[in-house]
N, C-alpha and C positions, 0 to 999 in steps of 0.2 A: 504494500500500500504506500504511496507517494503522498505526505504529509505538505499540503503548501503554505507555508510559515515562512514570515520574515526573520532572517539575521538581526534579532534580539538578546537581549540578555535574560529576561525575563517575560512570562507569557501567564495572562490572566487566563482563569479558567474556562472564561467564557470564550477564548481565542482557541485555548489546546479544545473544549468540544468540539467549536465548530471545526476545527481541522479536522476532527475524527469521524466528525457525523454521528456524535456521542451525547447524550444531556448531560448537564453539567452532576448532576446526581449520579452518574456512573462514574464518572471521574472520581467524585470525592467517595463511593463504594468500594474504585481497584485501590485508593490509596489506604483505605481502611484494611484490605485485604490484602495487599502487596507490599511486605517491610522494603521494597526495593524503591519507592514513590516514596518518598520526601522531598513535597514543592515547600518553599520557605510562606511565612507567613508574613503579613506586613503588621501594621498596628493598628489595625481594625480586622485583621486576622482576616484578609483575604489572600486565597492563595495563587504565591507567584512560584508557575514551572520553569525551571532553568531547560537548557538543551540534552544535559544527563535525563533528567526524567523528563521531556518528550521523547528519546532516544528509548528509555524503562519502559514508558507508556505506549512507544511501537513496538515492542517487542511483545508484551504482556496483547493488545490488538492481534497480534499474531498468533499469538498462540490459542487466545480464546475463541475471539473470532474466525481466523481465517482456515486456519488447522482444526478449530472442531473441540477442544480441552475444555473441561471443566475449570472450575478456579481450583478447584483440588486438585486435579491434574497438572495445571499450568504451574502451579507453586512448586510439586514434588517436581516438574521435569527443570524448571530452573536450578532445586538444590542439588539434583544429581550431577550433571557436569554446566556451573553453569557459566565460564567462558566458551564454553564449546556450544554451546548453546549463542552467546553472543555472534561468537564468531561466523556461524551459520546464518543465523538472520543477517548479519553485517556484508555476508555475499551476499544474502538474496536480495538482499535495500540494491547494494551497487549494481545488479544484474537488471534489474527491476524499471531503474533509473537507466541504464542503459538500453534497454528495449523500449522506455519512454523516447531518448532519444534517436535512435533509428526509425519506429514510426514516423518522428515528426519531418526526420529527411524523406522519408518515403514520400510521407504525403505534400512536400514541396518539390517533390520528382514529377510528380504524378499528377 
């Protein structure tokens, strides 16, 4: 999945939904659920996502969503290997984004 987010430092909740095509309640559910999501709070305790956790939060998208996992699944397959786990989704991002971009030459070919 191809996340379209601007080169910030920090991202309101309401920005990482929309990027997800997520309510903002499911967001603050994986963080409840996922020790791996820690967006910082500000001082009215709204939450700001850095690029590590939207980076958490496509991975965790992946696995729930797209792959089919339970959260009880998605959690165990994180603790079993989980750079190898990164490292896998981190091809499939770069593969993903590259097949975005050769369509788009196609379709300026064509």
């Amino acid at each position: 999945m191809h996340i379209n987010l601007p080169e910030k430092r920090y991202y309101k909740i309401g920005e990482v939904a929309k990027a997800f095509n997520l309510n903002t309640s499911h967001i603050r559910f994986w963080e409840k659920e996922f020790d791996i999501l820690k967006p910082k709070k500000n001082k009215k305790g709204n939450r700001l996502f850095t690029q590590i956790d939207v980076k958490n939060l496509k991975l965790i998208y992946h696995l729930v969503k797209e792959k089919g996992f339970t959260l009880d699944g998605a959690k165990a397959k994180m603790k079993e290997k989980p750079e190898v786990i990164k490292n896998n989704y981190a091809i499939i991002s770069r593969l993903e984004n590259i097949k975005e971009e050769l369509n788009k030459i196609k379709n300026n070919l064509g």
